[in-house]
N, C-alpha and C positions, 0 to 999 in steps of 0.2 A: 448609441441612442437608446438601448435597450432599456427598460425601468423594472421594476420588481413587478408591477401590478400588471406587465404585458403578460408574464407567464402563466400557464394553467395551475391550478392550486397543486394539483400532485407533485408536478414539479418543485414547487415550492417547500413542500412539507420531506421533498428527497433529496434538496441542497441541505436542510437545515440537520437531515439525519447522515448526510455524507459529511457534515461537517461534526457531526458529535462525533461519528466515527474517527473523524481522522483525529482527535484531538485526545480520543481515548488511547486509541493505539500509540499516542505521542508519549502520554505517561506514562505507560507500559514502557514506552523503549527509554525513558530514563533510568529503568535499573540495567541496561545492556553496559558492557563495557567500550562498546562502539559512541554511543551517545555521550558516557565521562572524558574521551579521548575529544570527541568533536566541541563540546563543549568549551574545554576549555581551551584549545585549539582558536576558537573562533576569538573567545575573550582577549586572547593574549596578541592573535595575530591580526583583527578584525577589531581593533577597541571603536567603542562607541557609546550612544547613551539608551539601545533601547534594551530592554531586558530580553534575556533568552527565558524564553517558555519554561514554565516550570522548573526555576534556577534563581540564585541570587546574582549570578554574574551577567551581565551587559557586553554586549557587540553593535555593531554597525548593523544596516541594515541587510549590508551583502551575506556578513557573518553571522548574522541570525537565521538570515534564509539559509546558507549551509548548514548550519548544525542541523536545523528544526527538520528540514527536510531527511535528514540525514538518521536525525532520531527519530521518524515516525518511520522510517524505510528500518531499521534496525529492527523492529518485529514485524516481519511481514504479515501484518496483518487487515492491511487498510487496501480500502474498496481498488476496483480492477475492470479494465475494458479488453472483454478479449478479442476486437479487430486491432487494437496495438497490442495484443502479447503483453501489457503492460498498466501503466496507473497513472491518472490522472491527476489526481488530488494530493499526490506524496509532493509532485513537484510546484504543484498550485497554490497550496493555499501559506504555507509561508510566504510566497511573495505576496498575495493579498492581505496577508497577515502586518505583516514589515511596510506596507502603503497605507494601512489605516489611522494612522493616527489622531486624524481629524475628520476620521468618515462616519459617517450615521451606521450604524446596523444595519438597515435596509441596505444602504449600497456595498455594506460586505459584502449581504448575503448577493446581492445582484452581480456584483463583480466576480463572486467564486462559479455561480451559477452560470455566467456566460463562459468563464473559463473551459468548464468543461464540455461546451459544446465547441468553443474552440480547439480544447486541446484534441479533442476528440478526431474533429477534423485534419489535425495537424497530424495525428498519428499513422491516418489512415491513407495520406498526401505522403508522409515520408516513406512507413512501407512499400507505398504502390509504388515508390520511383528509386528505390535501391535494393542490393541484392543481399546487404546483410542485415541479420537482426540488431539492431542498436537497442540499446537501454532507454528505461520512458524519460532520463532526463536528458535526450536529445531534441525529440519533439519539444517536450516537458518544457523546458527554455522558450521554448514560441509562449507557451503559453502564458507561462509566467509573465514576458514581458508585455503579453497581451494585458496581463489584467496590472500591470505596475502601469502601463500607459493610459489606462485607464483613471485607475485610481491618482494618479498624479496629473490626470486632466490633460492631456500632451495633445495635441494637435494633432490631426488627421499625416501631416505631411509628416511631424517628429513621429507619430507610432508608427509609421511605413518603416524608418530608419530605426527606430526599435527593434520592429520583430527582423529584421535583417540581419541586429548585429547578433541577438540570439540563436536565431538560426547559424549563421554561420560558426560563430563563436560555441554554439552549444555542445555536451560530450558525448560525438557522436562513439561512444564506447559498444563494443561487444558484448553483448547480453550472453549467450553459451559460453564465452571466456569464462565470466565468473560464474556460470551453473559449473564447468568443469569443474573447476575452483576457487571454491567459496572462499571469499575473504570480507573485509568488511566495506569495499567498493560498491555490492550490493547494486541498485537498478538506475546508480548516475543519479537520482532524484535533488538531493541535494545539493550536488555541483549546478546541476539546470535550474533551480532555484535562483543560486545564486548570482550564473548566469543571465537569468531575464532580469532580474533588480540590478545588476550592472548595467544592463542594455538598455534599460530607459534612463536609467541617469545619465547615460553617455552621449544619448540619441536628444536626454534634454539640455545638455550641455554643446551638443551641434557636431557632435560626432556623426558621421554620414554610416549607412551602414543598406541602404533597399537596394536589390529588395529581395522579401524571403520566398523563393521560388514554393516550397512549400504550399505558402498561400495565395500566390500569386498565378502560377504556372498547371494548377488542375483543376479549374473553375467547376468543374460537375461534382466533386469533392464539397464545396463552399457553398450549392446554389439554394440548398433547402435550410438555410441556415434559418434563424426565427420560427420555422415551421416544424420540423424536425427535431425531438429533444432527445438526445443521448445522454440525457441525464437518467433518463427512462430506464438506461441498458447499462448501467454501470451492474457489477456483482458484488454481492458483500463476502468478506470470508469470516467464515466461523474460528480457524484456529490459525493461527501464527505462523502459518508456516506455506511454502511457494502452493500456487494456486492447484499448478500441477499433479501434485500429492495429495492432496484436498479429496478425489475421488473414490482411490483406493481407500482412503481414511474414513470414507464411508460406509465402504464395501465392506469392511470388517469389523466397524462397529456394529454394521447390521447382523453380520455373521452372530458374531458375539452374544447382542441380545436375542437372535428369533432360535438361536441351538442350546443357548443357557453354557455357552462356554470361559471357560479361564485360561489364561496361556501357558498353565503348566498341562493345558488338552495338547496346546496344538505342538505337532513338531517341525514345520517349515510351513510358507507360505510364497504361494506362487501369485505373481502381479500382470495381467495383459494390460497393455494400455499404449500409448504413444508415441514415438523417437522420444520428444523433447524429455517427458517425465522420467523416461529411462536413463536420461543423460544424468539426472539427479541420481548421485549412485552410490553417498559417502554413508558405508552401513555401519562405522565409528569413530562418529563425527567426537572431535575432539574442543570445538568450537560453537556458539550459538549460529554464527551463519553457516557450517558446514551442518546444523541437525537442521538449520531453515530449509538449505539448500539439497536435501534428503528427501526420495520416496521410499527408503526401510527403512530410516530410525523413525520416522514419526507413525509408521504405519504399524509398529514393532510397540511403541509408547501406545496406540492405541489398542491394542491386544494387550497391553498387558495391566494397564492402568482405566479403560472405558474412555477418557475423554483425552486430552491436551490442552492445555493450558501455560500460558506463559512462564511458567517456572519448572514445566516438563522439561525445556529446550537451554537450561541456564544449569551453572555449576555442575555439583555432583550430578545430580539427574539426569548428562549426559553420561553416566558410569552404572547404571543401572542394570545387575547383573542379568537380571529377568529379562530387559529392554535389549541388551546387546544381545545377547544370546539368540531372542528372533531375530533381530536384524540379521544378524551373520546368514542365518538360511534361509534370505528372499531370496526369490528367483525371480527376475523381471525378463519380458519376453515380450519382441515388439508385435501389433497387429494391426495388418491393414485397414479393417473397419476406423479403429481410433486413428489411424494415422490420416485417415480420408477427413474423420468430421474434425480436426484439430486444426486454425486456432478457435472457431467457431463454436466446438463442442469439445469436452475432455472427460474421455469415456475411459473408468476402469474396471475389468473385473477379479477377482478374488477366490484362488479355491485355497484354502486350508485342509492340509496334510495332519490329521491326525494320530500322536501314539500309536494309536489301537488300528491304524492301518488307513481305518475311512476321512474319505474327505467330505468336503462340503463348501460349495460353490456360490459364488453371488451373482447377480445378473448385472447384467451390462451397466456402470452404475457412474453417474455425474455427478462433482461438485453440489454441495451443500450452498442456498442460496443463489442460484444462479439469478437473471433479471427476470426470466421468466417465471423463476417460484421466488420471488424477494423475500426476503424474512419479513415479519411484522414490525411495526414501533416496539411493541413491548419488548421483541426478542434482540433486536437493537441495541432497546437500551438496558435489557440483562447483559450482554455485551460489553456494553460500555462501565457497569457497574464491578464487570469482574476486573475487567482490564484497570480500573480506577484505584477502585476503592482499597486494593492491597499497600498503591503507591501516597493516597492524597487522601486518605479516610470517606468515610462516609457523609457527611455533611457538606464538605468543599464538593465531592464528587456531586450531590444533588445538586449545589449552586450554581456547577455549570450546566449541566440540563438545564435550568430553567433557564439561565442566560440565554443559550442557543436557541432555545424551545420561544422565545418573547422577541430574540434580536430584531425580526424587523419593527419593533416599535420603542426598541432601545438606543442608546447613543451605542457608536462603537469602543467608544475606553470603559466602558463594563466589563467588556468583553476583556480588554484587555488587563484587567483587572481580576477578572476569574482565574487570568492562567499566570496570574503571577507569581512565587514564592516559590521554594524547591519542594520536592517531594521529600515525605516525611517518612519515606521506607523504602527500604529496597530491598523486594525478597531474596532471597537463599532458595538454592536450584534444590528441589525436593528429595529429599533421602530415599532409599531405595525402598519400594514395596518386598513385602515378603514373597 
């Protein structure tokens, strides 16, 4: 029963920016080779008539929701809740994507916007009642089929048998599996995607499937629901890479700019921070999810290059003689402090070994963008500009800003219309700095 006009405006203007985000990062991850493998995959094994995002070629709607998800999860760069360890919107919004065809804008935006307080919920109902970490598209799948049950108008009794088949059916996969090793499996996102668009078709074709104890079974989990907005507490990331790494990637840029250093100063670098970031350990990564799935290569790119950027983490640029070279001499070291405030908090600090003997240390230092420092709109959508504009030019990238930025007084096939055609670039992974 939820409507657009129930929510607080902030809310409102934080669906519409969690949605440019994830749409940026989508076209981003059309130059991955995870995304050309899924794509076509979905086309050949999944045919159907609706178009895959940013592509010439057509899938079902199951097979849309796998790729897309699959290709916004391919740069890890989109928004994150850290009471699931994981992400909301990678698994959601293709399935709300793949259900609109005849929806208003307004009910996009209101179906992605309840997602996330549902998935939110589902995240924090799975954790509390298992003992290992799953990937976000096991929750991810509830949620998904929360919002295809919606947008497909299903009946109170077919969504019960919905989120059930989800839940059960969903991949309840091991998240540290692939931090040990990286491959292109990645956060389940796109299987739970496709997951919940199966589960309401299934659940509206009288497939039985209640009920998802998830949300059934932890009622104090669910009771502030309408009241409570955890759209509030999502986090944005700045660079492409796991969240976890995010902090040290800080820590040394900050080094960097307040000592006026270059990395032919430093000679090693030593990292304190948390079990899990420590388990991220591949310091030559040979692969774009092994330099994803990294706290030394991208903390090594950021000494040696100032920033990170999508094309840091792609081809040659994984070869980068200056880049390998630090990585090779991190030293990561667990500490109780960060092990205490983690998943809540992801605290790193940084001393660099230099040359000339001396070091120089950072303080205790968090992710960039957390919900509590949010970036601005502008910085957003500089964001979405870098991540776009290399794949879809600069003109189409504006066109969809304005789409998302107007959708609730838009029909929804605009929308689907902005993310139509392929991309018309796909960078080349950067040549090595001097």
């Amino acid at each position: 029963d939820l409507q657009w006009d129930d929510r607080p405006a902030d809310v409102q203007d934080r669906t519409k920016l969690c949605l440019l985000d994830l749409i940026g990062v989508g076209i981003a991850g059309r130059q991955t080779q995870l995304s050309r493998i899924i794509h076509a995959y979905a086309a050949a094994e999944h045919p159907g008539p609706i178009r895959l995002p940013f592509d010439d070629q057509t899938a079902s709607a199951t097979g849309v929701a796998l790729a897309y998800g699959m290709t916004i999860d391919s740069i890890d760069a989109h928004d994150g809740f850290n009471p699931a360890k994981g992400h909301i919107g990678c698994p959601l919004w293709p399935a709300v994507l793949v259900n609109s065809a005849t929806a208003t804008g307004k009910e996009i935006l209101t179906t992605l916007a309840m997602g996330y307080e549902f998935g939110a919920r589902c995240s924090i109902a799975q954790h509390g009642s298992v003992p290992d970490y799953h990937t976000s598209g096991s929750w991810g799948a509830v949620a998904a089929a929360a919002a295809s049950a919606r947008l497909q108008k299903l009946d109170p009794v077919t969504t019960r048998h919905a989120l059930g088949i989800a839940e059960y059916h969903g991949p309840r996969s091991q998240m540290m599996r692939v931090i040990d090793q990286p491959t292109m499996l990645k956060d389940g996102s796109g299987w739970g995607a496709m997951c919940g668009v199966s589960a309401a078709r299934l659940a509206q074709a009288g497939f039985s499937g209640a009920p998802a104890i998830t949300v059934e079974e932890q009622p104090d989990v669910w009771a502030d629901l309408g009241q409570h907005w955890y759209l509030r507490e999502q986090y944005f990331k700045p660079y492409p890479i796991c969240r976890w790494a995010q902090a040290p990637v800080e820590a040394v840029l900050a080094l960097r700019t307040e000592h006026n250093l270059v990395a032919k100063d430093i000679a090693e670098i030593e990292i304190a921070t948390f079990h899990q970031a420590i388990r991220l350990a591949c310091a030559t990564p040979q692969t774009t999810e092994q330099a994803q799935y990294s706290t030394s290569f991208p903390v090594a790119v950021a000494a040696v290059r100032g920033k990170i950027d999508v094309g840091d983490l792609i081809g040659q640029a994984l070869h980068d003689p200056a880049v390998v070279r630090l990585s090779r001499t991190i030293k990561m070291v667990e500490v109780d402090l960060a092990n205490a405030a983690f998943p809540l908090r992801r605290f790193a600090r940084v001393t660099l070994v230099l040359h000339d003997g001396t070091t120089r240390q950072s303080e205790w230092t968090e992710p960039k963008w957390e919900h509590t420092t949010p970036p601005t709109s502008d910085e957003l959508l500089a964001k979405f500009a870098a991540f776009a504009i290399p794949a879809i030019g600069a003109a189409r990238a504006k066109s969809i800003v304005e789409v998302v930025m107007d959708l609730d007084s838009l029909d929804g096939n605009v929308l689907f219309a902005a993310l139509s055609g392929p991309v018309n670039h796909v960078a080349k992974g950067q040549q090595a700095d001097p």
